[in-house]
MARLUM-607711 format. One line per field, with one value per residue (C-alpha): residue number from 0; residue in one letter; chain; z, x, y. Coordinates in Angstrom, 2 decimals, padded with zeros to 5 digits. Each point is the difference from the previous one (the first is absolute). Layout:
! MARLUM-607711
n = [NUM_...]
res = [a_...]
chain = [A_...]
pz = [Z_...]
px = [X_...]
py = [Y_...]
! end
This chain:
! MARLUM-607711
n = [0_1_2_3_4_5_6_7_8_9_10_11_12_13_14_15_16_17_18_19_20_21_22_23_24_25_26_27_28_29_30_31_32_33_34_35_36_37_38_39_40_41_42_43_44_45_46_47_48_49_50_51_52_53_54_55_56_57_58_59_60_61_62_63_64_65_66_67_68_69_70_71_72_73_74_75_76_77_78_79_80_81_82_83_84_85_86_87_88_89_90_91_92_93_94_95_96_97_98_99_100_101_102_103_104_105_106_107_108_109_110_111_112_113_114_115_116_117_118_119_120_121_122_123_124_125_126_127_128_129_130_131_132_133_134_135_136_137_138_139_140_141_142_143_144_145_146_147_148_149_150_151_152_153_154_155_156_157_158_159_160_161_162_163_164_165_166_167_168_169_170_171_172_173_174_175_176_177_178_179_180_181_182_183_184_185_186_187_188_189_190_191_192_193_194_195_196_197_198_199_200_201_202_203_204_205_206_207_208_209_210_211_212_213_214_215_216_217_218_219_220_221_222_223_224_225_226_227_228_229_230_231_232_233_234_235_236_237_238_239_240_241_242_243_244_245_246_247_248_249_250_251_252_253_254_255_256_257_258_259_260_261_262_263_264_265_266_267_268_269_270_271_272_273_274_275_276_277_278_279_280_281_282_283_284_285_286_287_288_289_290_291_292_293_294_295_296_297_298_299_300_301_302_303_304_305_306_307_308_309_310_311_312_313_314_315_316_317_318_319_320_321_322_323_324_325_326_327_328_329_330_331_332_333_334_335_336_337_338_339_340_341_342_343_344_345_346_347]
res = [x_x_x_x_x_x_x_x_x_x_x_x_x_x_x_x_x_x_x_x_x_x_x_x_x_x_x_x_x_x_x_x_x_x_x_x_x_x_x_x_x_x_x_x_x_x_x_x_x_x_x_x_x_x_x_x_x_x_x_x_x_x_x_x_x_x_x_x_x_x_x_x_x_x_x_x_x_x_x_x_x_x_x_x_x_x_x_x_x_x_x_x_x_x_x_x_x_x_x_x_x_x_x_x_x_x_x_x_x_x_x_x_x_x_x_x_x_x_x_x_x_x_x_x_x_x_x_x_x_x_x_x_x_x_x_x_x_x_x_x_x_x_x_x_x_x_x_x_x_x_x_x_x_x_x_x_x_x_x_x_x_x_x_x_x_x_x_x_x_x_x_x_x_x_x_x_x_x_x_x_x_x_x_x_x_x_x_x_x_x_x_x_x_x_x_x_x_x_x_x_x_x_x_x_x_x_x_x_x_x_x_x_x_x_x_x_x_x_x_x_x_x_x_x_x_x_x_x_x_x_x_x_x_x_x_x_x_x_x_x_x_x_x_x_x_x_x_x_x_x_x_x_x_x_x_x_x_x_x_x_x_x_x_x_x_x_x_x_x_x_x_x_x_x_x_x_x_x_x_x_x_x_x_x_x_x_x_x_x_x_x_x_x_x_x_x_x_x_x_x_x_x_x_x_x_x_x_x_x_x_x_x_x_x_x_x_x_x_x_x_x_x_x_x_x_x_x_x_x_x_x_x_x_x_x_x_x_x_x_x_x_x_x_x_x_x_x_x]
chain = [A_A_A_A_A_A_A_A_A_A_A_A_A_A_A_A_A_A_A_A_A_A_A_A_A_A_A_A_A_A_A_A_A_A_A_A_A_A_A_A_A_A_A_A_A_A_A_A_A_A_A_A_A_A_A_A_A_A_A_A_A_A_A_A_A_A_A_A_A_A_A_A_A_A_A_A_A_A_A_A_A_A_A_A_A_A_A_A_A_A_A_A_A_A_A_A_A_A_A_A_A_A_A_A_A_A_A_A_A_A_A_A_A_A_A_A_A_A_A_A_A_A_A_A_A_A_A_A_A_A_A_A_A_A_A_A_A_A_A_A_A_A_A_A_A_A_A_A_A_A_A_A_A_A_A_A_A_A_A_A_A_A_A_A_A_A_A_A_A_A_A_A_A_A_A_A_A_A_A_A_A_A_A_A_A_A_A_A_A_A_A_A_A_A_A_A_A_A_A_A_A_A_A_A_A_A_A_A_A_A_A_A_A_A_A_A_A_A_A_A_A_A_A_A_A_A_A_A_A_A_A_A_A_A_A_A_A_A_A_A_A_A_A_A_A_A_A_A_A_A_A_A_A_A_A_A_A_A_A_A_A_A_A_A_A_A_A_A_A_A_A_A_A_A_A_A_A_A_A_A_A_A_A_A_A_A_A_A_A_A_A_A_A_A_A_A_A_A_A_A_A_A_A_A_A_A_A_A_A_A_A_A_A_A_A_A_A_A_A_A_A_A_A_A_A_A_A_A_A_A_A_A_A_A_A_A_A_A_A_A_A_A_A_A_A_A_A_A]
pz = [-050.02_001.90_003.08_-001.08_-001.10_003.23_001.77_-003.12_000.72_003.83_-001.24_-000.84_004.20_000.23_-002.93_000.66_003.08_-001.15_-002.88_002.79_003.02_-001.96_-004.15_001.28_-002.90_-000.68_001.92_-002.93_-001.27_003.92_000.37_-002.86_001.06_003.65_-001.13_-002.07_002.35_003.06_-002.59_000.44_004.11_000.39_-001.16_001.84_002.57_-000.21_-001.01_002.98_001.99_-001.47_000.87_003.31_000.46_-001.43_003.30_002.27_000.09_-001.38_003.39_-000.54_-003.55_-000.49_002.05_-001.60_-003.20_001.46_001.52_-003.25_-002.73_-000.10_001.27_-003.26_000.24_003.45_-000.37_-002.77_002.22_002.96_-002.41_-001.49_003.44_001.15_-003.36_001.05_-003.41_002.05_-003.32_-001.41_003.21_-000.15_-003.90_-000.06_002.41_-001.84_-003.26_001.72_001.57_-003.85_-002.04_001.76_-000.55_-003.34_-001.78_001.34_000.76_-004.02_-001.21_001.90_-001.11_-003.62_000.29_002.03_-001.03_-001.20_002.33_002.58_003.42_002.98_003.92_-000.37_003.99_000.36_-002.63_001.72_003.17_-001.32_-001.83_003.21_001.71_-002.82_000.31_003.99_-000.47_-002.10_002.03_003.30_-002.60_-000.03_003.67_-000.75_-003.88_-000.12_002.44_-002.33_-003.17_001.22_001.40_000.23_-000.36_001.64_003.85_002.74_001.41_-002.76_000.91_003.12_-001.36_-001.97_002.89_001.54_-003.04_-001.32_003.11_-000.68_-003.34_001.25_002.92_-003.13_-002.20_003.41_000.15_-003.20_-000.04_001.43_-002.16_-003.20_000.96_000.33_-003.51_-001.53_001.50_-002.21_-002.95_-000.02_-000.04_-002.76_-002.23_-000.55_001.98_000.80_003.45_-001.13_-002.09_002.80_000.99_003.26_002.65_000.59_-004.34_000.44_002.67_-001.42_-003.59_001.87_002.07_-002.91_-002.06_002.28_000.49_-003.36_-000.26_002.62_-002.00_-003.33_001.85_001.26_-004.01_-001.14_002.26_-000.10_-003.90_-000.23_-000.28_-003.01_-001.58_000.63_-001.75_-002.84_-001.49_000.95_002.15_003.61_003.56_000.53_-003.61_000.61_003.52_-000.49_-003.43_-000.15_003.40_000.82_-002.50_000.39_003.98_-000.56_-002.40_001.49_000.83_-003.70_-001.94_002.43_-000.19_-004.14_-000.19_002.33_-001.89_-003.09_001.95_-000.20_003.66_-000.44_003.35_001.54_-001.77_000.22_004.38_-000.53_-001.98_002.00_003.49_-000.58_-000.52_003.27_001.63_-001.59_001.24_003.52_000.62_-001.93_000.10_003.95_000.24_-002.34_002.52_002.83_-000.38_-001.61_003.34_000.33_-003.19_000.07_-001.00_000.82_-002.89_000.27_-002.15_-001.54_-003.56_-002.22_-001.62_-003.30_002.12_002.22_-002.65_-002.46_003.13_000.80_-003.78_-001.05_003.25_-001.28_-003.68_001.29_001.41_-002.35_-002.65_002.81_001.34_-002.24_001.10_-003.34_-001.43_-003.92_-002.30_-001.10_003.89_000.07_-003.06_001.71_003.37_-002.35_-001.32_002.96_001.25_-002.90_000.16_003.62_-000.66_-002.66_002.64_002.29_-002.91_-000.68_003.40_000.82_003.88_002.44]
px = [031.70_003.05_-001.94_-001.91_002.75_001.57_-003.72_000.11_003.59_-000.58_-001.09_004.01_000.27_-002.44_000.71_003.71_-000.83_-002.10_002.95_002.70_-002.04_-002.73_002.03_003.55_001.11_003.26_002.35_000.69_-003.61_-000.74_002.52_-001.32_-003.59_000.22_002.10_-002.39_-002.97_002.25_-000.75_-003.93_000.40_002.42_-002.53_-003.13_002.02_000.80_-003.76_-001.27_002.62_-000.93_-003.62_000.67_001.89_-002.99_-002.38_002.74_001.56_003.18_002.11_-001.29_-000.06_003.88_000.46_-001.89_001.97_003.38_-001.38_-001.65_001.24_003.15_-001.20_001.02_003.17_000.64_-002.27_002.77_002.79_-001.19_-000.61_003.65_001.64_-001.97_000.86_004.04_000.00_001.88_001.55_-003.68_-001.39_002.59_-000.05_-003.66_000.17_002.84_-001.67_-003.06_001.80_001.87_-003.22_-002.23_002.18_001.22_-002.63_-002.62_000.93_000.86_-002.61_-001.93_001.52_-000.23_-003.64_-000.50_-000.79_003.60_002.12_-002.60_001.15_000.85_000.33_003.90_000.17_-002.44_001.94_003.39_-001.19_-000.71_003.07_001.78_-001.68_001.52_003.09_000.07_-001.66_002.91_002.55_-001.31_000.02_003.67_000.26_-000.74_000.65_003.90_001.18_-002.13_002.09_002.64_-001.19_-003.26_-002.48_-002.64_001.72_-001.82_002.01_-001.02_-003.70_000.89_001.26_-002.64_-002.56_000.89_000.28_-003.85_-000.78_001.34_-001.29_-003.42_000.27_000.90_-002.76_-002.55_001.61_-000.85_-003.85_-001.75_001.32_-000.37_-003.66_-001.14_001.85_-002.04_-002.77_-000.08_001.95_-003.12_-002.80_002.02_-000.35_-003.35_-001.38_-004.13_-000.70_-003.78_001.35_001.99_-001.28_-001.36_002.49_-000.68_000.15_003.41_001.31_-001.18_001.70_002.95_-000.15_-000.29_002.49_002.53_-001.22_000.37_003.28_001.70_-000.83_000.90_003.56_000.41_-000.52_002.53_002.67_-000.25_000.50_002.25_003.18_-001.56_-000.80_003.58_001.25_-002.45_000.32_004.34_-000.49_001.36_-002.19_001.37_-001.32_-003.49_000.22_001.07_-002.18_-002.80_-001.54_001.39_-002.18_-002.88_-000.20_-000.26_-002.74_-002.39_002.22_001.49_-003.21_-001.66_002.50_000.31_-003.85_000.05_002.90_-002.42_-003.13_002.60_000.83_003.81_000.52_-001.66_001.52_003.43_-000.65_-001.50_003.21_002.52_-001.45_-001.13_003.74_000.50_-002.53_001.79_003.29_-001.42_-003.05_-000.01_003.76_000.06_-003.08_001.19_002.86_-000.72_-003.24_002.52_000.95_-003.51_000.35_003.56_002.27_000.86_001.00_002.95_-000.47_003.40_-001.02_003.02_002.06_-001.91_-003.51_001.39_001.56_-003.40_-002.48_002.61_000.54_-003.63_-000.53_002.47_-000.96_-003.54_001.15_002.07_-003.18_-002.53_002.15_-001.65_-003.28_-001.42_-000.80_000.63_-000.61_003.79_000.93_-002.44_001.73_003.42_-001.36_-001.61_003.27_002.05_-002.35_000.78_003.38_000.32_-002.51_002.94_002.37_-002.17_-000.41_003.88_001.64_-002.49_000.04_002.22]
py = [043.16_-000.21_-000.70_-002.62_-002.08_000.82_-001.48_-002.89_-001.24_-000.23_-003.49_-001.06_-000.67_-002.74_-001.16_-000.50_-001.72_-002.48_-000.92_000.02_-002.29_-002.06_-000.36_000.08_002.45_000.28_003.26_002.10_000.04_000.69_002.85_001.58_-000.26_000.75_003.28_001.40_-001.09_002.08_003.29_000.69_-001.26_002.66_002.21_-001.35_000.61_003.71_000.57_-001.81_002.11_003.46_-001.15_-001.04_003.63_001.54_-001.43_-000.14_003.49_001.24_-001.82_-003.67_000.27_001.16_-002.83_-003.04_001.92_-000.59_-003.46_-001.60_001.80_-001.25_-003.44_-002.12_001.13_-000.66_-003.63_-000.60_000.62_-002.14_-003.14_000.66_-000.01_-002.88_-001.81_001.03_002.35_003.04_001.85_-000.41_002.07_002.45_000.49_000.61_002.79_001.54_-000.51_001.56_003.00_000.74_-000.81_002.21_002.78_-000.26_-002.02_001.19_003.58_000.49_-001.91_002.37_003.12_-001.52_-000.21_003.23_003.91_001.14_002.07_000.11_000.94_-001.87_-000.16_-000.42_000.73_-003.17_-001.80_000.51_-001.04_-003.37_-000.08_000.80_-002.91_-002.69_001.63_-000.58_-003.59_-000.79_001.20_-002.01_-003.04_000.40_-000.91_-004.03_-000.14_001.05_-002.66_-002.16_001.14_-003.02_-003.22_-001.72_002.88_-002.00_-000.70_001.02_002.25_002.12_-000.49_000.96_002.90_001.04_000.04_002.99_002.21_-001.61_001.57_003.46_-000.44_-000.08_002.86_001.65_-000.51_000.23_003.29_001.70_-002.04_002.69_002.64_-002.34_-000.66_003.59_000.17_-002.86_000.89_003.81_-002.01_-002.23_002.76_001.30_-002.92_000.28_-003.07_-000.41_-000.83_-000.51_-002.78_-002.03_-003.40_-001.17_-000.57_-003.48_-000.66_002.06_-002.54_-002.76_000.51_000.79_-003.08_-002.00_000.98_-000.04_-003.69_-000.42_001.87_-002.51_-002.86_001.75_000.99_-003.38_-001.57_002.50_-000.38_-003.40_-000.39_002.91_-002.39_-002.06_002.89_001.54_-003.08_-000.01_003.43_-000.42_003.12_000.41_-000.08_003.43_001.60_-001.42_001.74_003.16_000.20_-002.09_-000.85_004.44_000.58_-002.21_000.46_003.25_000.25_002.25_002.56_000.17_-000.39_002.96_002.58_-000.44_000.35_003.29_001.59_-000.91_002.00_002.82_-000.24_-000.59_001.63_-002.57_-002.94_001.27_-000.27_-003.47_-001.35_001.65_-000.36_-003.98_-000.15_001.43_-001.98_-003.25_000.74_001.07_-001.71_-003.34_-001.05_000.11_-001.47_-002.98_-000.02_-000.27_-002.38_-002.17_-001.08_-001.53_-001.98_-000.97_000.43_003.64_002.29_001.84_003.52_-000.76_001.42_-000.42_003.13_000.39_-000.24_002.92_002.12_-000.33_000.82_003.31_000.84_-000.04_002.53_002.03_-000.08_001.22_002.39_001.71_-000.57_001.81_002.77_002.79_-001.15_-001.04_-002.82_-000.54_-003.07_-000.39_000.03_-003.03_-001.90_001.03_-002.01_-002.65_-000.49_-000.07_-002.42_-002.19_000.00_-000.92_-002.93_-000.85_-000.10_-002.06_-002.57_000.16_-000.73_-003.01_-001.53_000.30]
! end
């Protein structure tokens, strides 16, 4: 069932296309729509990944993974600089790097086998790699905390530590593939059920087509919508488009934790945190200097201390090595209060 309405509402893209270019529809209704029309692309796009990875082999596939999958996110970012919305960008990575581990981690461990056990070595590892991305964030975000946060000495600044961000990551891929690779047999998968290679890179073609011009609708009626429901730029960031750019990754790892492989869905929520904070931020960064103009990674305080506290609060939650429902309402929680502090200090 799920599925299907996943297939069904693939039909929201076009649709919201044709109301934005041919019937002129008003922003709000257009935020709204192209939103919920980002959801099922997301997922095409993981499926067409994993289908690609199935023809491909395990090197080609982790990479049109790291490439694609978190392409609405990063399509969302690259609109928002372009359209000069810098505390947009850098509140939807934040909200993506906290989301994926609270949210979606407890949600996970809500709907997975009770106190089942987990690769806390794995686990800390990707913890470990927030914690450092955080830290390097420091380097251009506390000369930021006075002054205009935007000056380009500060994109200057943030150039060379993208680029240690991402000798980071390209250090620990080959490990983390081999890891996926097992993690993936374990979850059950059919390769007799995998499409053909050229299906696989078509889909994925297209709805990354489809996901630019969905990215490019919401980011360009984010502001009316900001004003119509009286909420902030930086809420909608770091809560709505976090959440919605990051679709496939949330909806997957609650479905696998449902299948009873929480071990599994715990590495997906926790390590697509990690791949966020070292993958997709520097990328955002750096190609910024393509679009113009170039974003500084001057996150403010409260962005900083929720990415390093949800890190922390996982990993006091996961150092026994089992995960437990009330652990999950305990991250769910946390998770809602710090989207209560997001909504309560407003923009900069």
């Amino acid at each position: 069932m799920g599925r299907k309405l996943l297939w069904g509402s693939l039909i929201l893209a076009p649709v919201t296309i044709l109301l934005r270019y041919l019937f002129h529809t008003g922003d709000v209704t257009l935020f709204v729509l192209s939103a919920a029309a980002l959801v099922p692309l997301a997922w095409l796009i993981g499926q067409a990944t994993e289908q690609a990875g199935e023809h491909t082999g395990p090197g080609i596939g982790g990479f049109l993974n790291a490439s694609f999958g978190n392409a609405p996110e990063l399509i969302i970012a690259l609109f928002a600089v372009a359209d000069s919305l810098p505390e947009v960008v850098r509140g939807s990575l934040t909200g993506s790097i906290v989301s994926n581990l609270l949210l979606v981690l407890g949600l996970a461990l809500i709907a997975g086998s009770d106190r089942e056990r987990l690769d806390r070595r794995s686990l800390f590892v990707q913890l470990g790699l927030v914690v450092a991305a955080v830290l390097l964030f420091l380097v251009p975000a506390v000369p930021g905390f006075s002054g205009k946060p935007e000056r380009h000495a500060l994109a200057v600044a943030t150039a060379p530590v993208a680029a240690m961000l991402l000798v980071l990551y390209l250090a620990v891929t080959t490990w983390g593939l081999r890891r996926h690779k097992r993690l993936h047999e374990e979850s059950g998968a059919q390769a007799g059920e995998s499409w053909p290679l050229w299906g696989a890179l078509a889909a994925l073609a297209a709805a990354t087509a489809l996901t630019a011009i969905a990215s490019e609708i919401l980011v360009h009626s984010l502001d009316a919508f900001a004003k119509a429901a009286g909420l902030s730029q930086f809420f909608i960031a770091t809560v709505i488009v976090a959440i919605v750019g990051n679709a496939a990754e949330h909806g997957g790892a609650i479905v696998i934790a449902r299948r009873g492989k929480l071990r599994l869905a715990s590495e997906i929520a926790v390590s697509s945190s990690a791949q966020v904070a070292l993958l997709v931020t520097p990328v955002v960064a750096l190609l910024s200097w393509l679009v113009m103009p170039a974003l500084p990674l001057s996150f403010r305080p409260v962005e900083l201390a929720a990415m390093g506290a949800s890190a922390l609060v996982v990993a006091i939650v996961l150092w026994d090595a089992r995960g437990t429902r009330s652990e999950g309402f305990v991250l769910v929680a946390f998770y809602v209060a710090v989207a209560a502090i997001f909504l309560a200090v407003g923009d900069r």
